[in-house]
C-alpha positions in Angstrom: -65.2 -71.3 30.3 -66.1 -70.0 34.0 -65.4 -72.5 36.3 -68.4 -73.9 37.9 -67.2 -73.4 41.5 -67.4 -70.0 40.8 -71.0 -70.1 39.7 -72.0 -72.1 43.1 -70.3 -69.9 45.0 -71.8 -66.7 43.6 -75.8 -68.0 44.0 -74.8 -69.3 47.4 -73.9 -65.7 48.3 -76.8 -63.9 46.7 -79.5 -66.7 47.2 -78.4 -67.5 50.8 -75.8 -65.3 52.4 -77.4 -61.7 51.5 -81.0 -62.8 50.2 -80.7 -60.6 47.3 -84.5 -59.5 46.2 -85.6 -57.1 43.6 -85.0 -53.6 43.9 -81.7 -54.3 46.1 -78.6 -51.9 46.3 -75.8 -54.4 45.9 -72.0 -53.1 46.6 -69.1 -55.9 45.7 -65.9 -55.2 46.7 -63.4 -57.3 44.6 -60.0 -56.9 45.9 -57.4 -59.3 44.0 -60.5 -61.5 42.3 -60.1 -63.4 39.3 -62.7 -61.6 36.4 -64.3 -64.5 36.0 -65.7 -64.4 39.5 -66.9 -60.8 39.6 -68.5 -61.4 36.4 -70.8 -64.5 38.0 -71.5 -62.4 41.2 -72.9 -59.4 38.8 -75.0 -61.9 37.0 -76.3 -63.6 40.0 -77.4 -59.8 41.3 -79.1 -58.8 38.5 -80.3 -62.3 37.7 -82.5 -62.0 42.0 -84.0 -58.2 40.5 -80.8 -56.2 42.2 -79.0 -53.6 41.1 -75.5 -53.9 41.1 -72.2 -51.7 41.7 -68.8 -52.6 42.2 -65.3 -51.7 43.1 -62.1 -53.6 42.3 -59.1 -53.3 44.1 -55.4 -54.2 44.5 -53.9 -55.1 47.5 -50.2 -53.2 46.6 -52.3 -50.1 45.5 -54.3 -50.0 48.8 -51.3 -50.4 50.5 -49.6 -47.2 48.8 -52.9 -45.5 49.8 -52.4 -46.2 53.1 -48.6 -45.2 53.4 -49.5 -42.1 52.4 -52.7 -41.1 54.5 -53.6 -37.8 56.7 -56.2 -36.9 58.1 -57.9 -34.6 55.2 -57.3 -38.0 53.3 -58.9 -39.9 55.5 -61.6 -38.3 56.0 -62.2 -37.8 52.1 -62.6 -41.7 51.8 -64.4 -41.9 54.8 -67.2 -39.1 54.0 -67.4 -40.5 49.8 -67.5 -44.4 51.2 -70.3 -43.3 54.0 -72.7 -41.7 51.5 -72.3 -44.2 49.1 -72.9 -47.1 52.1 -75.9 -45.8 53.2 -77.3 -46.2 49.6 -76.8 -49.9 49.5 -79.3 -52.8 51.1 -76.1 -55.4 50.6 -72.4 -55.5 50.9 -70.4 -58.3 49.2 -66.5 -58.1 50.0 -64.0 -60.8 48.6 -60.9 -60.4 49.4 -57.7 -61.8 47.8 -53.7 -61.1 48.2 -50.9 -62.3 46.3 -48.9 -61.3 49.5 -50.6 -61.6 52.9 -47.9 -59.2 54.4 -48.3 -56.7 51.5 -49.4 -53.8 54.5 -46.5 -55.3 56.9 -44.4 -52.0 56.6 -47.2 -49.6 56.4 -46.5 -46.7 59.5 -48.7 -48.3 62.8 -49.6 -44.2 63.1 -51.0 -44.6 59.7 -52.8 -47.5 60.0 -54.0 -46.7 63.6 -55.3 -42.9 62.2 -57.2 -44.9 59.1 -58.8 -47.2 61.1 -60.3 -44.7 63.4 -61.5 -42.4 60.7 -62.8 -44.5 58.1 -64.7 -46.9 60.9 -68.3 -45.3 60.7 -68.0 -46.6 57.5 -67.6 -49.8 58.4 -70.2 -49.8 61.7 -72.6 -48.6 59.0 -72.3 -51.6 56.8 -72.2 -54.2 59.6 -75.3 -52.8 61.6 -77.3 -51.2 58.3 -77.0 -53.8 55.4 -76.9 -57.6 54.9 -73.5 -58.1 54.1 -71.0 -61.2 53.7 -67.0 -61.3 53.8 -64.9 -63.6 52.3 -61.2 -64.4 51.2 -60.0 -65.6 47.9 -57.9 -68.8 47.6 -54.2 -67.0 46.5 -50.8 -69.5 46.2 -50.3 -66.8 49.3 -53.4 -68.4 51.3 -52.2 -71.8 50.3 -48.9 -71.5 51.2 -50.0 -70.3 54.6 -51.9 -73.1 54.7 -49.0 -75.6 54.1 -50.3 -76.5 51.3 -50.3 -76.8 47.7 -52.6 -74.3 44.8 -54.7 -76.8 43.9 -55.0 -78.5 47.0 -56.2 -75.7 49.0 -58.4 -74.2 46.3 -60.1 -77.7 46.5 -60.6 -77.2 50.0 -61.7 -73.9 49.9 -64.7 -74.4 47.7 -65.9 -77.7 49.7 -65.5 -75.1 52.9 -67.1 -72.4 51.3 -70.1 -74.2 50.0 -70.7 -76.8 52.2 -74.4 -77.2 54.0 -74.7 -73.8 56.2 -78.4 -75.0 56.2 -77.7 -78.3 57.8 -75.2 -76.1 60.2 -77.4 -73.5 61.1 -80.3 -76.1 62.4 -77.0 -77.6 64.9 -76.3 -73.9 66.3 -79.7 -73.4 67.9 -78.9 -75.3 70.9 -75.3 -73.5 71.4 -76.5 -70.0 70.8 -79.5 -70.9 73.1 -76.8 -72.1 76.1 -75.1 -68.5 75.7 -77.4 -66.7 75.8 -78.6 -67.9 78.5 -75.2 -68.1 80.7 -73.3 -66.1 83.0 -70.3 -67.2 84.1 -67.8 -68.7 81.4 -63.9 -70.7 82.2 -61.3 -71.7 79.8 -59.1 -74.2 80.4 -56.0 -74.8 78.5 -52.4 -75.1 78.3 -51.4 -71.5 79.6 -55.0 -70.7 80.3 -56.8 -70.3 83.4 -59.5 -67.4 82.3 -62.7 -66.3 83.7 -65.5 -64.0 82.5 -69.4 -63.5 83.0 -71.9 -63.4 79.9 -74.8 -62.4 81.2 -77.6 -60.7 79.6 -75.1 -59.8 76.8 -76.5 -62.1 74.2 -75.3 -64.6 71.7 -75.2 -64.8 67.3 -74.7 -67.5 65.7 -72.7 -67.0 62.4 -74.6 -69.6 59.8 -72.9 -69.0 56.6 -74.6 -65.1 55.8 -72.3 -62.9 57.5 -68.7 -65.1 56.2 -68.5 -67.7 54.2 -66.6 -69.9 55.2 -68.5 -69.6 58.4 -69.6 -71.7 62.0 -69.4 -70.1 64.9 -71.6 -68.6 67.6 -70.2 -65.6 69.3 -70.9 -63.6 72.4 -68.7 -60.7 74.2 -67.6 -60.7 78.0 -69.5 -58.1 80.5 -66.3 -55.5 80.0 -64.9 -55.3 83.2 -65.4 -59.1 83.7 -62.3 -60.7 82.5 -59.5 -62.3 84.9 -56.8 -64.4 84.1 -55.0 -65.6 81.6 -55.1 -66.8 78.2 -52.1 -68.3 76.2 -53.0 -68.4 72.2 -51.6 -71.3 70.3 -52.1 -70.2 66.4 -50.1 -67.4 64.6 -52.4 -64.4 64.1 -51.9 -61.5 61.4 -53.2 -58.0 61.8 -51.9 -55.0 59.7 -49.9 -57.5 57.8 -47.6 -58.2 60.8 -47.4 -62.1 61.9 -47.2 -62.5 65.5 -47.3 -66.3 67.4 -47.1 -67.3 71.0 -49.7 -64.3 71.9 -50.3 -64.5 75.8 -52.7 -61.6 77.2 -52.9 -61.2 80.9 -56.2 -59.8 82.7 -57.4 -57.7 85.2 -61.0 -56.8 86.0 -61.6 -56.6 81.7 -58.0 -54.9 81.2 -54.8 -56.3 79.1 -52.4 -55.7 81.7 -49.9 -57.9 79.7 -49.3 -58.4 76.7 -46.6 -60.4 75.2 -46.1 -62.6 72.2 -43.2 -63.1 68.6 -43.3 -59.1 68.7 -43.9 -57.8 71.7 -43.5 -54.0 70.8 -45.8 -54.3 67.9 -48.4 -56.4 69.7 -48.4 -53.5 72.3 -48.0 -50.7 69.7 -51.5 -52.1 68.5 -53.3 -52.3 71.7 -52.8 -49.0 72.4 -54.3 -47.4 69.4 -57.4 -46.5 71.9 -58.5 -46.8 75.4 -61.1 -49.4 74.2 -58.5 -52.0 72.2 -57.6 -53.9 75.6 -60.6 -54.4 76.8 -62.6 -57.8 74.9 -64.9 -57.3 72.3 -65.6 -60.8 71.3 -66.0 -64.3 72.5 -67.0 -66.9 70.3 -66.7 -70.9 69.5 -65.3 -72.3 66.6 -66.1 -75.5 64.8 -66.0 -75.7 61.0 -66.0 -79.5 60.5 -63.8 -79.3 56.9 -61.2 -76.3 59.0 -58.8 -77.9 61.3 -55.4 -76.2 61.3 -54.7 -72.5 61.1 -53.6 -71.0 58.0 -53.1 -67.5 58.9 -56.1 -65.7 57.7 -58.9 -64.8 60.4 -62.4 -65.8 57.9 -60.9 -69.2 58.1 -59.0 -69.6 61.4 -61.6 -68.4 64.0 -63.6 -71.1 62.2 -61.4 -74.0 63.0 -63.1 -77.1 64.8 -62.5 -77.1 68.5 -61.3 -73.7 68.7 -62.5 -70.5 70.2 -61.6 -66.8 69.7 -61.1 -64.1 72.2 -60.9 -60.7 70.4 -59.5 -57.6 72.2 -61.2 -54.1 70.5 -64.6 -53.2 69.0 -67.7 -55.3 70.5 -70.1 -56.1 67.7 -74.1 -54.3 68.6 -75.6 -57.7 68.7 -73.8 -58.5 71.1 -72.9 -55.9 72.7 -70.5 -54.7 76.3 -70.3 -50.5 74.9 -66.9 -51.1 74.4 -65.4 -49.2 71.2 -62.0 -49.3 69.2 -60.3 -48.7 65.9 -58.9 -52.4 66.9 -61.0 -55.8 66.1 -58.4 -58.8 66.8 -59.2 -61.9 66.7 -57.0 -64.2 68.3 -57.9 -68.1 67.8 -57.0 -70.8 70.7 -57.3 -74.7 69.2 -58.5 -76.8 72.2 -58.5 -80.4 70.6 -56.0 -83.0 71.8 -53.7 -82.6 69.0 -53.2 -79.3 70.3 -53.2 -79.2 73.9 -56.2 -80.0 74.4 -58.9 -77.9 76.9 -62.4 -77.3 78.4 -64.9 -74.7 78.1 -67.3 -74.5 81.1 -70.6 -72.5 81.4 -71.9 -71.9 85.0 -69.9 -74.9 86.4 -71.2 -77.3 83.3 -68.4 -78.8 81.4 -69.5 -77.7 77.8 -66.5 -78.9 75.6 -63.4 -80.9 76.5 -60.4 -81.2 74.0 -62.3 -79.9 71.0 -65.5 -82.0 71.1 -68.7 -80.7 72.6 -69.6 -83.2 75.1 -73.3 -82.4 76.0 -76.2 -84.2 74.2 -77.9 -80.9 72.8 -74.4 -79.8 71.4 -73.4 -83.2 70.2 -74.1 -82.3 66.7 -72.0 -79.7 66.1 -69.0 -82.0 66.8 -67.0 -82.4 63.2 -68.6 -85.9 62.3 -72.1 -85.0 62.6 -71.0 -81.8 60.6 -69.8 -83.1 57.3 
């Protein structure tokens, strides 16, 4: 018997997330997914008039694939995954590993010369379909987590299916203040970082792009950023862990980079010209997400954080600035962790986690849940 979570996860993703309608292209990419789940997702498809088509995968396969990459293989994927892309109205991608370092010793020149080639496929699906991403809950995620199987599955599902309506209505006022702002400081423990925002825009993330989701993100004018900013939460990118991630800036530049692997973390931003400038900036608060558990759907979402994301700026939101790289690195401003502030044009916005102006009151974790 299918579990019913699965079930009220699938609708939510078609119904909600994507919009599904008849006639609809629908791509899912399983990687590491329990049957049972793809099997609901192709039902809920056909079930809104769409036509189906889906891929699964396996994380220690993909990771063989990428050991073992040129550039005529490369570009293979990238030219077969492109034509079939441009084909599709929707893109559903859940993703699962058994082993969240599974691609921890795959070559960085490998990595770095996939990335590059294969990312028109992935510009295409972001800026040309309706598309959601989201992880699976693995004994890998949980014990990142801290916690146990069943306990974090249980806590996946109430994140993943929670009221993104009731969310979304709370955002207005947020997305409205960034758009409308220029200059932007961050306070915090080892922080002391300035930027502008103006006229660059702002997207509010409502539960249709990720699930989980709640955020509303922006991106710094590029040559904007000065200071400092000292990142309190472990990151993973290319299956490497790295914690303690300080970034120094001048005039939109990483001059200094430092962090658990220094040479790796550096090795990374300079794949391209464009991974250390800032592609992203964005608040978190995810009212049932409050402590990192190394995976980036569910960390940049944490309540009283914020993300600052060296590499590719998304169009919505846009600064020109290109890269293979898209790195998300969360800081947690509540008082448990620091604490912080957030100021927009000399207006305190958020202090220690909790916003602290009436209009953005309701976005604070008890109004949330």
């Amino acid at each position: 018997m299918t579990d019913p979570r699965f079930t009220k996860l699938a609708n939510l993703l078609i119904t909600y997330s994507t919009r599904v309608k008849k006639g609809d292209h629908v791509l899912l990419d399983m990687t590491d997914v329990p049957d049972e789940m793809s099997v609901e997702l192709l039902r809920a498809v056909r079930a809104a008039g769409g036509t189906p088509l889906i891929d699964v995968r396996h994380t220690r396969v993909v990771r063989e694939v990428l050991r073992g990459t040129d550039n005529k293989h490369a570009t293979l994927i990238r030219n077969h995954e492109l034509a079939r892309m441009k084909k599709m109205q929707v893109y559903i991608a859940i993703r699962g590993s058994d082993n969240m370092s599974e691609n921890s010793d795959v070559p960085s020149d490998r990595m770095s010369l996939y990335s590059k080639i294969i990312r028109p496929v992935l510009d295409h699906r972001v800026n040309k379909t309706r598309w959601c991403v989201l992880r699976w809950p693995t004994p890998s995620m949980a014990q990142g987590a801290g916690m146990s199987t069943e306990a974090f599955e249980n806590l996946y599902f109430d994140v993943c299916t929670m009221d993104y309506r009731k969310m979304a209505k709370a955002m207005i006022p947020l997305q409205t203040r960034m758009k409308k702002a220029d200059r932007v400081h961050l306070k915090s423990p080892g922080t002391d970082l300035k930027f502008s925002i103006k006229n660059i825009g702002a997207k509010m993330c409502e539960g249709l792009l990720n699930i989980p989701d709640g955020e509303v993100f922006s991106c710094p004018v590029k040559d904007s950023v000065n200071g400092v900013i000292q990142f309190n939460t472990p990151t993973i990118y290319a299956g490497t862990k790295f914690e303690n991630v300080r970034l120094e800036f001048t005039n939109g530049k990483v001059t200094k980079a430092t962090g658990s692997n220094t040479k790796r973390l550096n090795e990374i931003l300079d794949t391209d010209a464009g991974a250390r400038y800032i592609g992203e900036f964005a608040i978190g608060f995810n009212p049932y997400i409050l402590n990192p558990m190394c995976d980036i759907l569910f960390d940049e979402k944490i309540a009283g954080s914020l993300h600052f994301t060296p590499g590719q700026a998304y169009e919505i939101a846009d600064n020109g600035n290109r890269s293979a790289v898209h790195w998300d690195m969360v800081l947690i401003q509540r008082k448990e962790w620091g604490g912080g502030e957030i100021w927009f044009d000399g207006e305190l916005i958020r202090k220690d986690g909790l916003f602290v102006t009436k209009d953005l009151k309701p976005l604070n974790p008890q109004n949330l849940k």
